[in-house]
C-alpha positions in Angstrom: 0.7 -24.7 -2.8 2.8 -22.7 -5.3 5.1 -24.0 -7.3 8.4 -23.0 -6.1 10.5 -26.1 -6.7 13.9 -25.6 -8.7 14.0 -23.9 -11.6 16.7 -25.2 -13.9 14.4 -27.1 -15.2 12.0 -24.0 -15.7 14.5 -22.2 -17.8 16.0 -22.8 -21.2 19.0 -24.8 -21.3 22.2 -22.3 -20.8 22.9 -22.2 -24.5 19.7 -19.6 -24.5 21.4 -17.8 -21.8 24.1 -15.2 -23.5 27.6 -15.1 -22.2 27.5 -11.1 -21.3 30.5 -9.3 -22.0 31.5 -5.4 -21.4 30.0 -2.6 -19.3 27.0 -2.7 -16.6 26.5 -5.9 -16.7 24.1 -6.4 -14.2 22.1 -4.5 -15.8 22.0 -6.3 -18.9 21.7 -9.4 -16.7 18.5 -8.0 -15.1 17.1 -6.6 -18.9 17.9 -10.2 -20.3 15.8 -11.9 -16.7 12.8 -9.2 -16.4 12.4 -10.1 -20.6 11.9 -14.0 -19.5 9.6 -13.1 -16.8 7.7 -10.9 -18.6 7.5 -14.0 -21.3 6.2 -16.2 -18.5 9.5 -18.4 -18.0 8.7 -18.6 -15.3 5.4 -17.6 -14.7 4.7 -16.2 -10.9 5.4 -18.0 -7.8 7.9 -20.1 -9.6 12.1 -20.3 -9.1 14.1 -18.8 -10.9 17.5 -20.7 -10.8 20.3 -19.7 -7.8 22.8 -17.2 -8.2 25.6 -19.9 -8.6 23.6 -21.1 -11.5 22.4 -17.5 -13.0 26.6 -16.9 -12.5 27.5 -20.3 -15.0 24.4 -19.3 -17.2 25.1 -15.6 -17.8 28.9 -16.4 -17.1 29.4 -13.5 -14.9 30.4 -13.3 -10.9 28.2 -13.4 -8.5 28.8 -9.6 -7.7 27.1 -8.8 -11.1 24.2 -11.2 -10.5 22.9 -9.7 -6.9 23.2 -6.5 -8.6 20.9 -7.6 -11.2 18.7 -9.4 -8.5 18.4 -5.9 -6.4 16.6 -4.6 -9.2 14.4 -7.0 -10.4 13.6 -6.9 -6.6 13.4 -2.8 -6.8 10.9 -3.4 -9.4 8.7 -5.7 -7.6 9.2 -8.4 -10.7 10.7 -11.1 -7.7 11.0 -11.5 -4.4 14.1 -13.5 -2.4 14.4 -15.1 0.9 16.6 -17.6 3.1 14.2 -21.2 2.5 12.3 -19.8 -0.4 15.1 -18.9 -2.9 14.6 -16.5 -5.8 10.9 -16.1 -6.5 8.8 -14.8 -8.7 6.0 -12.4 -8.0 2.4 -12.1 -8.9 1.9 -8.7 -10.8 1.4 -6.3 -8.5 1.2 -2.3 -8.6 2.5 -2.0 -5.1 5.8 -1.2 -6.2 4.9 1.8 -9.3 2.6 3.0 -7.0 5.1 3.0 -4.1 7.5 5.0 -6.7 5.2 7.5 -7.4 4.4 8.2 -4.3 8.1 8.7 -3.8 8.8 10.7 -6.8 6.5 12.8 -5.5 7.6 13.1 -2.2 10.9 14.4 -3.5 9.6 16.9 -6.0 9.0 19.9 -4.2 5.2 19.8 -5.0 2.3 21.0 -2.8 -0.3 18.8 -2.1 -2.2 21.2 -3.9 -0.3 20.7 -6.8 -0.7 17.1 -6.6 -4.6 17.0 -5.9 -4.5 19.3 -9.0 -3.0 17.0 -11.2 -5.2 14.2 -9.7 -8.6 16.5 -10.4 -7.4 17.2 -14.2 -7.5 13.0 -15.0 -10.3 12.3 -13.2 -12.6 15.2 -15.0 -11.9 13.7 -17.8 -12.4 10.6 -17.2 -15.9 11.6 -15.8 -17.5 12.0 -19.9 -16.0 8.4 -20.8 -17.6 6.6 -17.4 -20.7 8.3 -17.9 -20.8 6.6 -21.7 -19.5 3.2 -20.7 -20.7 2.3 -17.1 -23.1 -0.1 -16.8 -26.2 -0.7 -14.1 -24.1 -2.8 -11.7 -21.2 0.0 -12.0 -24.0 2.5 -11.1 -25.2 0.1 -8.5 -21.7 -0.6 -6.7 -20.9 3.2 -7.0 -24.3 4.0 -5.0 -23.7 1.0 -2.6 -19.9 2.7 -1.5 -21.2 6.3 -1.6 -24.8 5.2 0.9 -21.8 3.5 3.4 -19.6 6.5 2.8 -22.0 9.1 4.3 -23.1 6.7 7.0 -19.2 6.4 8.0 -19.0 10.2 7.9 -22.3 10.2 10.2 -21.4 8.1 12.8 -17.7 9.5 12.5 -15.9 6.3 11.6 -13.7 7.7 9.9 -11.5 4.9 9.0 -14.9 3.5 7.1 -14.7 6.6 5.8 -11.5 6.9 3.8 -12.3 3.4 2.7 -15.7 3.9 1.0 -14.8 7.5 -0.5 -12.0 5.9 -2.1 -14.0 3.2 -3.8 -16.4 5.5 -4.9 -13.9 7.5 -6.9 -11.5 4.0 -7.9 -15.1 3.3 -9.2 -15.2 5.8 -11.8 -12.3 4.3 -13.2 -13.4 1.4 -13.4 -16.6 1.8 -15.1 -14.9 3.0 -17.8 -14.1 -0.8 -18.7 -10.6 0.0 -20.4 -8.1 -2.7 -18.6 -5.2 -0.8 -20.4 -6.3 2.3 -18.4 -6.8 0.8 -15.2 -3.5 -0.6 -15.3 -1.6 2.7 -16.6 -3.7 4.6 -13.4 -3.4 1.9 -11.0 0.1 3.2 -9.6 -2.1 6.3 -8.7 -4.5 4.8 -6.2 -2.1 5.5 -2.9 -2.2 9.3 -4.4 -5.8 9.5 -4.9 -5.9 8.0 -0.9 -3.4 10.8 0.2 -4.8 13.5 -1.7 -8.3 12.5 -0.4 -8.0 12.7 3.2 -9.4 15.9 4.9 -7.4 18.1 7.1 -9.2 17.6 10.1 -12.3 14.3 10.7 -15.4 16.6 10.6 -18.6 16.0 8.3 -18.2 19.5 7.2 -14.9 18.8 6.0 -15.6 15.5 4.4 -18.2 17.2 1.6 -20.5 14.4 0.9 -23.2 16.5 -0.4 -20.6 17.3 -3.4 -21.0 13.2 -4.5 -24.6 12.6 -5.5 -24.6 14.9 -8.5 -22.1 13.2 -9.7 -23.1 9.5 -10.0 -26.9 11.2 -10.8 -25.2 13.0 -13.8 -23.2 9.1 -14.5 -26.4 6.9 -14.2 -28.3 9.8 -17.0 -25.3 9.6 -19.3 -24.9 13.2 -19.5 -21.5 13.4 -20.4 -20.8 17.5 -19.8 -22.7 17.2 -16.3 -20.6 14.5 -15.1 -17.6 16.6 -16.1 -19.2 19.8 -14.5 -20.1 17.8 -11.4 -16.3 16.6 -11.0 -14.6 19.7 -11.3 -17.0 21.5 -8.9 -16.4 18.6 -6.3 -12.4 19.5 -6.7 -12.8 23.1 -6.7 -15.4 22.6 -3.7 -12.1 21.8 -1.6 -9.2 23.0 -3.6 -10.4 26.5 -2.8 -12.2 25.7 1.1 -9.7 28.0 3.8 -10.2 25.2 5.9 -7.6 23.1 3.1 -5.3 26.0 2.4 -2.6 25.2 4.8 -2.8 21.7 4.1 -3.0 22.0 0.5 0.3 24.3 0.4 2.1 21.9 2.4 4.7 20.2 0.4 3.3 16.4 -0.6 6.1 14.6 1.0 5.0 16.4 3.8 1.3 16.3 4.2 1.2 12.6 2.8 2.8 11.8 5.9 0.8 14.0 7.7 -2.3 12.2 6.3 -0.8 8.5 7.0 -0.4 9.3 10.4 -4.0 10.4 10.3 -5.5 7.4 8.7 -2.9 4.8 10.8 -4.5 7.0 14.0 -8.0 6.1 13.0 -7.2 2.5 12.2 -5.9 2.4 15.3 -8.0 4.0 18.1 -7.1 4.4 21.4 -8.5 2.4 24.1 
């Protein structure tokens, strides 16, 4: 069971709190709480204390302190809720790459644009897998690409979206740099979006474009695995079959693609 008793006792006395004074202070309320949590005090799945004792601690109203809550909650650093008081998450993603995806959403870009940006990392990525992965990174990438073209066979398409996206959340992994996986992590919902084919055909779904490059990975040959990634990109980027899709603003066709993938998760009976 987690830990979720009360937390006054999890927290410094109130003489490490400081008594805030001046402008925004919520926000220096929130600065001074996501600085303890980032510390570990508390770790995840503990309490942090109420508001009526954050209020006496911080010496502010309660006004200031549910401000300051709001976006610790925003950032996804607690979670709050009638029985279970003032919480503590496990580190997640969810909430970058939720932002992301929003950011995106409102910036005007294509989809195009977007996949774009997405193909420029993950060529260059390609080189550094190639020189780092390992047999069982080789191994797992084979494993999801063999149940990605069955999927695409028998038309599962939900299968599908599943494996292709392991194959390529593979590459980043095999390049064994936990600071990079973390940085790109927020970008997994994109690299889901931007994967998704216009329409659920084989033809559409290209998975003759994958083999060369997890052959070109498991010989270490650094420029091949960077030519095989950017002709897999520009396979698609410049198929007809994409074009309306691809110069369909992101907010736009990632919705469109959502739809898609909820639709195949959910067939009709």
């Amino acid at each position: 069971m987690p830990n979720t008793e009360s937390t006054s006792s999890l927290l410094p006395e109130s003489r490490g709190y400081p008594r805030l004074g001046g402008i925004r202070l919520s926000d220096r309320v929130a600065a001074e709480l996501q600085l303890r949590i980032l510390r570990g005090e508390p770790a995840p799945r503990e309490r942090l204390p109420t508001e009526a004792e954050l209020c006496d601690l911080f010496g502010v109203s309660r006004s200031v302190v549910r401000d300051a809550l709001r976006t610790l909650v925003a950032r996804g650093l607690i979670r709050m809720g009638a029985g279970q008081g003032i919480v503590v998450t496990d580190p997640s993603d969810e909430a970058f790459g939720e932002a992301l995806t929003l950011l995106l959403a409102r910036s005007g870009l294509t989809m195009g644009e977007v996949t774009e940006a997405r193909a420029s990392i993950e060529i260059q990525m390609g080189p550094l897998t190639a020189s780092r992965g390992t047999t069982e990174d080789w191994v797992a990438m084979d494993r999801a690409l063999t149940a990605f073209g069955e999927a695409v066979v028998e038309g599962d398409w939900q299968r599908a979206h599943g494996e292709h996206l392991a194959f390529h959340l593979a590459l980043l992994h095999a390049i064994h740099s936990p600071a990079l996986e973390i940085l790109l992590a927020p970008m997994h919902e994109i690299t889901l979006l931007s994967s998704i084919p216009p329409e659920d055909t084989p033809q559409l779904w290209d998975v003759a474009a994958h083999p060369p490059i997890l052959q070109a990975l498991r010989e270490r040959d650094t420029d091949r695995a960077r030519e095989a990634l950017d002709e897999h990109f520009r396979r698609f980027l410049r198929d007809e079959r994409y074009a309306r899709f691809e110069a369909t603003p992101f907010g736009e066709a990632g919705n469109e693609a959502l739809m898609r993938l909820t639709a195949d998760s959910n067939p009709p009976e």
